[in-house]
N, C-alpha and C positions, 0 to 999 in steps of 0.2 A: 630701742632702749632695753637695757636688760631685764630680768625680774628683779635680779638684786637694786640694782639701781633704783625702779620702779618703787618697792616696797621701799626703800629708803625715804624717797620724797612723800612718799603716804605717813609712816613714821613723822616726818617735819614737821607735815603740814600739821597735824594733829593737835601743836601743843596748843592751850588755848590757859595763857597766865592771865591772871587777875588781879592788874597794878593798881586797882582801886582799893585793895585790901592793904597795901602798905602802908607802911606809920610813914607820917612825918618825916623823924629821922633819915627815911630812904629816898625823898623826892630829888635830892639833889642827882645821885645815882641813877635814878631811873629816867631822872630826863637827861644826864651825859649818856646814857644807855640807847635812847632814842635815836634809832638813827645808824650808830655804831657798825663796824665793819670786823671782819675779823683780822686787820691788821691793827684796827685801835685796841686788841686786844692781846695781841701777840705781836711781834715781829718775825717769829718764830715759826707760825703759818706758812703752811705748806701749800702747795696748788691743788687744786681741786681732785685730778686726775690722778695724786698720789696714793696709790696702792687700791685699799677699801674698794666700796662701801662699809667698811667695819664700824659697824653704829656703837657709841656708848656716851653715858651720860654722866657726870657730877652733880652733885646739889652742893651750892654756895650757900650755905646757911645762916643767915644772920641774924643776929637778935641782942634784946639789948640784959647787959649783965651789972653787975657792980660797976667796974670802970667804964661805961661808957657800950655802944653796939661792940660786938663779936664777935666771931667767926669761927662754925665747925670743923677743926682738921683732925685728922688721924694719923698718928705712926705706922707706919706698915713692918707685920714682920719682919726680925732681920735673918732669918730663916729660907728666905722666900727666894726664888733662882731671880727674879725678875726686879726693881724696885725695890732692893731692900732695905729697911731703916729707915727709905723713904717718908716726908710729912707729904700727906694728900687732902683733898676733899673726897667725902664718902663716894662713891660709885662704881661702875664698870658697866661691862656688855650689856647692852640688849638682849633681852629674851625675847621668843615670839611672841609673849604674852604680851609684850610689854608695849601699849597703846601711840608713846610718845617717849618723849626723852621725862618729861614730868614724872611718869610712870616709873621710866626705868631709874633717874636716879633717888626719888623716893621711896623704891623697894629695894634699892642697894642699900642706902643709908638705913634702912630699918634693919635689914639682913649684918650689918660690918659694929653700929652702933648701937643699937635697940631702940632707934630713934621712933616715940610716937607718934607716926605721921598723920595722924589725925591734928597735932597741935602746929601745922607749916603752911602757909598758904603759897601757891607757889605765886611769883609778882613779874617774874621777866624769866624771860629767854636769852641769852647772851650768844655772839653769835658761834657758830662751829668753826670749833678749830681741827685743824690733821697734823699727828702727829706722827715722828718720825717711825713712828712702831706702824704707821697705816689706817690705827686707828682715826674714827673723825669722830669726835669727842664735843658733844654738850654743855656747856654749865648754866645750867637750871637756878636761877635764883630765889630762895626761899625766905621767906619771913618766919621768923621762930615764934609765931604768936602765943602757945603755951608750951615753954620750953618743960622739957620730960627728961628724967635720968637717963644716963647714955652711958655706953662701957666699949671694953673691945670683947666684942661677943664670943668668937673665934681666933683665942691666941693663935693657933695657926698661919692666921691672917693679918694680924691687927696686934699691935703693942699696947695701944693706947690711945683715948679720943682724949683731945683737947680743946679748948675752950677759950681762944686768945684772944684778948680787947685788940682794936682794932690802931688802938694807940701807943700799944707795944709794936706790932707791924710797921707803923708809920715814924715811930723815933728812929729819927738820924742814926744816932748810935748804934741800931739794930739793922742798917740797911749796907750793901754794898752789890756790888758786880762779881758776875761769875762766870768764867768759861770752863766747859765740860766737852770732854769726848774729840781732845784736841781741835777744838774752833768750830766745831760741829752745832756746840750751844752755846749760845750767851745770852746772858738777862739778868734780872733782875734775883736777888735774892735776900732773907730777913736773917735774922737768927734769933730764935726763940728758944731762951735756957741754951739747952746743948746740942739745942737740934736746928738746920737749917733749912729753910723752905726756899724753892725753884726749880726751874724748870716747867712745867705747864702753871703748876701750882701756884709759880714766884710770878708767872707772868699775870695769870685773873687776878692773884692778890693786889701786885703791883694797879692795875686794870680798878679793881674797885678802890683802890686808896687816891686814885688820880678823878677817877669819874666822879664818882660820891663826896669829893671836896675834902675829903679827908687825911691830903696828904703832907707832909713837912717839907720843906726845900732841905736837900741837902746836895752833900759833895761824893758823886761817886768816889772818887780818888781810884787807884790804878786796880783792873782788874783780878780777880781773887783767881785761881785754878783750883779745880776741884781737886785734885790729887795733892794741895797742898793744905787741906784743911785740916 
């Protein structure tokens, strides 16, 4: 076994969530959670051996707002060579510092939003996905217990954080299919105002609207192409 490899499963092993801090609201979710594979979360998953160890993490943040629970995303620069314009969940790389995937996506999200992560309890672990970039990628599930002002810390980086009930996500009329990168990707994806979320993003969305009970029947109807939005 390698070192990289090695510290990786050290990283894993670490995270240690506290699904007894979650409300109510979240029981549904975390018991469709139980259990879970990282194909009930993607389809999109990659095999194990692709590329990596490149560790990084998201925090899935949720909390409950005016209309009902919602969910942390962020516009990403459209500046940026990488993702850009991109809707995301707060996160990125592991640092050495950085304990676990808890760690690393709770000091991304404070670094990207000015998130105070003293008020987020983290409650689950969802499982790792790899993505075609190599990355193998965390989503950390958070409880927004005392939600705190959030911005885009670093235009640079960051357009904007938003704050989307999770009922806007799950109306029919905001949902449909999308291929990207000529048949490379397909999934799921919403449209929120003027912006549209998928790709790993569309798939954990998709992933907690389905587990958490939260979802609407609807009609995919014929697949969207990126290049023609």
């Amino acid at each position: 076994m390698s070192d990289a490899v090695a510290a990786a499963g050290r990283y894993l092993d670490a995270v240690r969530p506290a699904p007894a801090r979650a409300p109510g609201w979240m029981a549904t979710l975390l018991r469709g959670l139980d259990g879970a594979g990282a194909r009930d979360i993607s389809a999109n998953d990659l095999p194990a051996d692709h590329v990596g160890p490149r560790q990084s993490a998201v925090l899935v943040l949720l909390g409950q707002g005016p209309d009902g629970p919602e969910v942390l995303l962020q516009r990403r620069a459209r500046r940026l060579r990488h993702h850009s314009g991109e809707i995301s969940f707060p996160g990125g790389r592991a640092d050495p510092g950085d304990t676990d995937p808890g760690a690393t996506a709770l000091r991304e999200a404070t670094e990207e939003t000015g998130l105070d992560a003293s008020g987020v309890d983290v409650v689950a672990v969802l499982p790792r996905l790899i993505l075609l970039s190599g990355f193998h990628v965390t989503p950390v599930l958070g409880h927004w217990r005392s939600p705190s002002p959030v911005r885009a810390v670093d235009p640079a980086e960051t357009e904007a954080v938003l704050r989307v009930p999770l009922a806007v996500l799950a109306d029919p009329a905001n949902r449909f299919r999308l291929g990207a990168g000529g048949g490379i990707w397909r999934g799921p994806a919403f449209r929120v105002g003027e912006d549209v979320v998928w790709g790993f993003t569309g798939d954990v969305v998709d992933a907690l609207l389905r587990l958490g009970g939260w979802a609407r029947p609807w009609t995919p109807g014929p697949e969207v192409q990126w290049d023609s939005l």
